[in-house]
C-alpha positions as a Markdown table, in Angstrom:
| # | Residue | x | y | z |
|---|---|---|---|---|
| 1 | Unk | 101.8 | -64.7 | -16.5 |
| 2 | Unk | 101.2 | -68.2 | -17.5 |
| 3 | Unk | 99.8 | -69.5 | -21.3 |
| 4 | Unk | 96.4 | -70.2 | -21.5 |
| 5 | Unk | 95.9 | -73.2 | -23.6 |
| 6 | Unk | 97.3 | -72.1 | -26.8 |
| 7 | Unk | 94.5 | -72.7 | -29.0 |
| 8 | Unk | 91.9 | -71.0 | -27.0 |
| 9 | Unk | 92.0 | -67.3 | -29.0 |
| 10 | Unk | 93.6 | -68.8 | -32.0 |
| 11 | Unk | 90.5 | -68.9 | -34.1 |
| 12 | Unk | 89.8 | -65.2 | -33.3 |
| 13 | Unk | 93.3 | -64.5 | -33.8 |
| 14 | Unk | 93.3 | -65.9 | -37.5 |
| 15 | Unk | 90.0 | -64.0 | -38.3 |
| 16 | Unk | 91.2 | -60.7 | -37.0 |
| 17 | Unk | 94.6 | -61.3 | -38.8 |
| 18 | Unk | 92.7 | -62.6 | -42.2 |
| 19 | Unk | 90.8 | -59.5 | -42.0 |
| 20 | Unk | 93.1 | -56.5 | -41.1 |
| 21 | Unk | 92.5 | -53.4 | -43.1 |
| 22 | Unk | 93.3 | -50.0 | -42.6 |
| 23 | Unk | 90.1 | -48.8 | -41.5 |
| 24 | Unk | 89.7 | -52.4 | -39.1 |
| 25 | Unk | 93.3 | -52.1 | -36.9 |
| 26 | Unk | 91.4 | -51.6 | -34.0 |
| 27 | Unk | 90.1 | -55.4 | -33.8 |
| 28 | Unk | 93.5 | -56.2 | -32.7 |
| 29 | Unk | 92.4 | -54.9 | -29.5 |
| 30 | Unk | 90.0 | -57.6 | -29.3 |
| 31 | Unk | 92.4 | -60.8 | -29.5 |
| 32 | Unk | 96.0 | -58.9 | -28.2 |
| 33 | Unk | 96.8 | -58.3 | -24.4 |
| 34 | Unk | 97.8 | -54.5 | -23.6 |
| 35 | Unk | 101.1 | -55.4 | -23.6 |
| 36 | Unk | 101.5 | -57.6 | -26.2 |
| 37 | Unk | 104.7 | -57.4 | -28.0 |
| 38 | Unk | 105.4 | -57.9 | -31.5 |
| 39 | Unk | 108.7 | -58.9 | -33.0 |
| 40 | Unk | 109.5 | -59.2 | -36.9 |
| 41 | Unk | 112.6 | -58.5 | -38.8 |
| 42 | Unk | 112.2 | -55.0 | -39.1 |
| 43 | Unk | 110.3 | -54.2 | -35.4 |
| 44 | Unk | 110.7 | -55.3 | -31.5 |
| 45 | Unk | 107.5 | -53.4 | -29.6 |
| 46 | Unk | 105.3 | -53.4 | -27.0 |
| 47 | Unk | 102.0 | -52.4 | -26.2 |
| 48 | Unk | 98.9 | -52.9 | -28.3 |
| 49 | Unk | 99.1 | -49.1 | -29.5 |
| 50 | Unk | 103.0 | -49.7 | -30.7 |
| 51 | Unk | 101.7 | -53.4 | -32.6 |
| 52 | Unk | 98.8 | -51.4 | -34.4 |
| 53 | Unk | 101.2 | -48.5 | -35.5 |
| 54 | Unk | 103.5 | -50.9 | -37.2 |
| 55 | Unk | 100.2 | -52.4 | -39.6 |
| 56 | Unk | 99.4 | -48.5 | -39.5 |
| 57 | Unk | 102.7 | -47.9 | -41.1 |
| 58 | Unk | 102.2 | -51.1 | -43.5 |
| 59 | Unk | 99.6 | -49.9 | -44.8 |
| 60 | Unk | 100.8 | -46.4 | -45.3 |
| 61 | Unk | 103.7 | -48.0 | -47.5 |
| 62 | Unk | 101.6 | -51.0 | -49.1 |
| 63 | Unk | 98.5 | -50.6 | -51.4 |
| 64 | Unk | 95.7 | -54.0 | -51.0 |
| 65 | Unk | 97.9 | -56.0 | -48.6 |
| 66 | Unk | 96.3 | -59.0 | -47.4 |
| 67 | Unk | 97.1 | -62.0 | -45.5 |
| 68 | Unk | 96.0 | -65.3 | -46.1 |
| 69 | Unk | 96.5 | -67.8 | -43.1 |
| 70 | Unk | 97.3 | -71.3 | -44.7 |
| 71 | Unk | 98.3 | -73.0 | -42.0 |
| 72 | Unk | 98.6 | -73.5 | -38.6 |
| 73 | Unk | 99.7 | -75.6 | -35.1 |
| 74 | Unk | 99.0 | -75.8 | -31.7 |
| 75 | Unk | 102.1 | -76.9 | -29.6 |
| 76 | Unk | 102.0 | -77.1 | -25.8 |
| 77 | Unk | 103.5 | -73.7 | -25.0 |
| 78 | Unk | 102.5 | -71.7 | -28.6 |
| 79 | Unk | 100.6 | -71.4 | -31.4 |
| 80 | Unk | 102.0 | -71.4 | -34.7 |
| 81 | Unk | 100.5 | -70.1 | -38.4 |
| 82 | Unk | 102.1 | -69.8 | -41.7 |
| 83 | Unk | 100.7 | -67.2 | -43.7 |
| 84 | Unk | 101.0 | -65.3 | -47.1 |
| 85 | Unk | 101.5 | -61.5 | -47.3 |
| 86 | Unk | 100.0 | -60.4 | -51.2 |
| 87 | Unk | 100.5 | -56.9 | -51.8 |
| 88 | Unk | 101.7 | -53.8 | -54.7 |
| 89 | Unk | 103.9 | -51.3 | -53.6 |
| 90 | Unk | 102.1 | -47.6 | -53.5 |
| 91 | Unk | 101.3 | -46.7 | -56.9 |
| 92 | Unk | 102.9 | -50.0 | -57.7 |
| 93 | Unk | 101.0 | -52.2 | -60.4 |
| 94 | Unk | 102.9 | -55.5 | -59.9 |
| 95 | Unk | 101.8 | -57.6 | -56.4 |
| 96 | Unk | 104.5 | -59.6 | -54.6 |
| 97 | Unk | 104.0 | -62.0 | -51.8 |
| 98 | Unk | 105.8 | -62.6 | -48.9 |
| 99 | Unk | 105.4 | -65.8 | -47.1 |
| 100 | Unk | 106.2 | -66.1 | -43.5 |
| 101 | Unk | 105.4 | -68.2 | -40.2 |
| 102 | Unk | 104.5 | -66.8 | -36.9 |
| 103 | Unk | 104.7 | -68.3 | -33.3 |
| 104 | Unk | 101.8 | -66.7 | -30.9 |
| 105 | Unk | 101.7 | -67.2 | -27.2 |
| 106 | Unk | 98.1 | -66.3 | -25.6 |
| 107 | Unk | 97.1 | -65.6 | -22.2 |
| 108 | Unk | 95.0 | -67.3 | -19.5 |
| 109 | Unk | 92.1 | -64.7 | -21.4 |
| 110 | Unk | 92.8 | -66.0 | -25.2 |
| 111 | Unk | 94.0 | -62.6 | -26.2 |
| 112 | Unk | 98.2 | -62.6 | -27.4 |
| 113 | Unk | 101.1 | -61.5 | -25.3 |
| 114 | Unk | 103.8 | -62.3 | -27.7 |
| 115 | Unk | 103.7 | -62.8 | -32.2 |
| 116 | Unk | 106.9 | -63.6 | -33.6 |
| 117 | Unk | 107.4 | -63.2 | -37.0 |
| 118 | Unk | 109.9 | -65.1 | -38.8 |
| 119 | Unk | 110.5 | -64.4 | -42.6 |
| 120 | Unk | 113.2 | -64.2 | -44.7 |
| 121 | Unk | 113.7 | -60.7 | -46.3 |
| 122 | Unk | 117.0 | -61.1 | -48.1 |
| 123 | Unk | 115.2 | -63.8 | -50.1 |
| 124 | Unk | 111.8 | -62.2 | -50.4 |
| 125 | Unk | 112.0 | -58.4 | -50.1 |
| 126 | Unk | 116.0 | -57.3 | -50.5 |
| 127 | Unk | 116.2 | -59.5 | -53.6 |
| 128 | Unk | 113.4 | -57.1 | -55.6 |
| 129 | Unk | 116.2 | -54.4 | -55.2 |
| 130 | Unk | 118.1 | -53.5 | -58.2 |
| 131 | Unk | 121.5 | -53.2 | -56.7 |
| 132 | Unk | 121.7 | -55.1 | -53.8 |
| 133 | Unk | 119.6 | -57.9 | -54.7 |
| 134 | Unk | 122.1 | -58.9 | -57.5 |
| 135 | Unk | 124.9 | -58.5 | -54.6 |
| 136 | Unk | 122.7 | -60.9 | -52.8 |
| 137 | Unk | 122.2 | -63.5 | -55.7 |
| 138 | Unk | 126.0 | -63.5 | -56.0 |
| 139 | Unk | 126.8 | -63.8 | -52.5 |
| 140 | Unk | 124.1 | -67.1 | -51.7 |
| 141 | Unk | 125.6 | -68.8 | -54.9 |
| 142 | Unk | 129.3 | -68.0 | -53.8 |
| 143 | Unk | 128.2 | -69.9 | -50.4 |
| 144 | Unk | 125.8 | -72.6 | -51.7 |
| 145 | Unk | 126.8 | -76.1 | -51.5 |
| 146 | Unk | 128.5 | -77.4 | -54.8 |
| 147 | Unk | 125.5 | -79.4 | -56.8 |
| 148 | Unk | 126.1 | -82.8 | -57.4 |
């Protein structure tokens, strides 16, 4: 399978990802191949039924998650966007954010074969913990560069 040119179903892709809900999932079907596979810190699937079931689950654990697409690229092989997760945990009052960037190849169609997440989640999501996140401060500023 060879990459369309990457921009071709990027547009559509941003909309559908700007506008995922629980009740919209399905329009990933629109802009993803069937066998698209998705790959974040957490997951490795593939298949457009696996990709929807991990926003499913997202959404089962997050309450008014959105994404905000506030950037983007088109390199020769890829698409790239950097985006903003804004979200409370359930029955959580406070939001958190979680920013990340993703690489997206399409095919010949427009519609993605591969998204690749890449965020940091010692630094954005492990750090919120009580217990480890304060074994985490302690263990970056143990291996930080001394400050000048």
């Amino acid at each position: 399978m060879t990459d369309a040119e990457p921009a071709a179903g990027l547009d559509a892709y941003i909309a559908a990802f700007e506008g995922l809900a629980p009740d919209r999932l399905d329009t990933l079907r629109e802009v993803c191949s069937e066998d698209v596979r998705f790959v974040d810190p957490f997951n490795d699937v593939e298949g457009i039924a696996a990709f929807i079931s991990v926003f499913r689950h997202m959404y089962q654990t997050l309450d008014d998650a959105v994404f905000e697409v506030t950037d983007r690229a088109t390199g020769s092989d890829a698409s790239y966007i950097r985006w903003t997760l804004s979200a409370r945990r359930k029955g959580g009052s406070e939001r958190f954010t979680i920013t990340g960037m993703s690489e997206i190849h399409f095919d010949g169609s427009g519609r993605a074969t591969l998204h690749v997440d890449h965020w940091d989640p010692a630094a954005q999501l492990y750090d919120r913990l009580p217990v480890l996140g304060w074994v985490l401060r302690r263990l970056r500023r143990f291996l930080a560069a001394p400050q000048m």
